[in-house]
N, C-alpha and C positions, 0 to 999 in steps of 0.2 A: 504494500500500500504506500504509495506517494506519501511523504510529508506535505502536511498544513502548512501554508503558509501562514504566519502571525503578523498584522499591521495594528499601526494604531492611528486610533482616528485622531483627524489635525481637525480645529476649528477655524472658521474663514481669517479669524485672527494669525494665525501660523500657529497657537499655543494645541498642548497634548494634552486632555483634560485625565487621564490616564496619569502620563510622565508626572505634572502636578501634585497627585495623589500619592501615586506611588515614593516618591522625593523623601517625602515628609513621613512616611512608615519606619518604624523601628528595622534594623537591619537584620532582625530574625525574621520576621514576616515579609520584609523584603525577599532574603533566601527562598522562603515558603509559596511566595506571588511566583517567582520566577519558576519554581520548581514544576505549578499548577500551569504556566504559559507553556515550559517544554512539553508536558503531559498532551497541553493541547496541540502542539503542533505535532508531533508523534501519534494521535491516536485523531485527531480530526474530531468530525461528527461521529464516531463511535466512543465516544470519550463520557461516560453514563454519573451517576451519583455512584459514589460522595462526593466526586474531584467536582461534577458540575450537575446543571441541572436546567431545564426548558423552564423558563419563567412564563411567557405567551407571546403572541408577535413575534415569532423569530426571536425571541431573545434572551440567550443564555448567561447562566450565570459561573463561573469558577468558586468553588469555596474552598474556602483559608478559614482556620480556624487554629488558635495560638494563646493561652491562659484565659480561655475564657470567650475570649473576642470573638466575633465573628466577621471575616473581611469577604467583603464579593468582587469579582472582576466581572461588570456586564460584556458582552460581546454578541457579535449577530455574525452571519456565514455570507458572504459574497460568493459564488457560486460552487463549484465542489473542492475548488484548490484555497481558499483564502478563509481565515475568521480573523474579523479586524475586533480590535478592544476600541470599547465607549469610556467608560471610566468605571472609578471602585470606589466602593463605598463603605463603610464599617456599617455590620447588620443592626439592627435593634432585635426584635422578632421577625417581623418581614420585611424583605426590600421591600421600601416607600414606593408606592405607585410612581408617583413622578420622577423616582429614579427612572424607572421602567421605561416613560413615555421620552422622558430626555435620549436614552436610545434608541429608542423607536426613530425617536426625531432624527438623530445621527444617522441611521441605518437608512433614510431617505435621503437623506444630503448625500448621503456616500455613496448610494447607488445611483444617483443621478449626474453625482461629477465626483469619479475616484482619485483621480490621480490630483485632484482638487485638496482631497480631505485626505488622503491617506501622509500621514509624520514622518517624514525620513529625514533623519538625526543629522547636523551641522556637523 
């Protein structure tokens, strides 16, 4: 099976709503984020719970989970070769709706102009 490719969505600004989040993570759960991104690009759409999970609209979630916490990475699938990340969020009990919609939101921008929204690092 081909490797996943793994993008991160850029917003019209050029910023990485993802890289932001991620920055600011303790650097054990940083390890832990990165460990759940290679999982994802190794195992694609067959990639099931615990590591992730179908939230609705196309859009999934990575969990991370580290003393307690709960961290999600949203991402959506652009056709069978790419899943690009939205951004992450720390859980409470459920990802907040408007998390969800914010990538929703993303996953329309980015299909409508990729190479637009897709983050490729300075």
């Amino acid at each position: 099976m081909p490797k996943t490719r793994v993008a991160l969505y850029r917003e019209e600004d050029g910023s990485c709503p993802f890289i932001e989040w991620f920055d600011k993570l303790p650097a054990r759960v940083q390890d832990k984020c990165y460990l759940r991104l290679e999982r994802l690009r190794e195992m694609g759409h067959e990639l099931r719970r615990p590591e992730a999970d179908l939230l609705r609209d196309g859009i999934y979630e990575l969990r991370v989970s580290l003393g307690g916490v709960h961290y999600r990475i949203l991402y959506f699938f652009h056709g069978a070769i790419a899943a690009v990340v939205s951004h992450g969020l720390v859980k409470e009990r459920v990802v907040p709706p408007k998390e969800i919609d914010n990538a929703i939101e993303r996953k329309k921008r980015f299909e409508a102009n990729p190479a637009k929204h897709t983050y490729e690092e300075a």
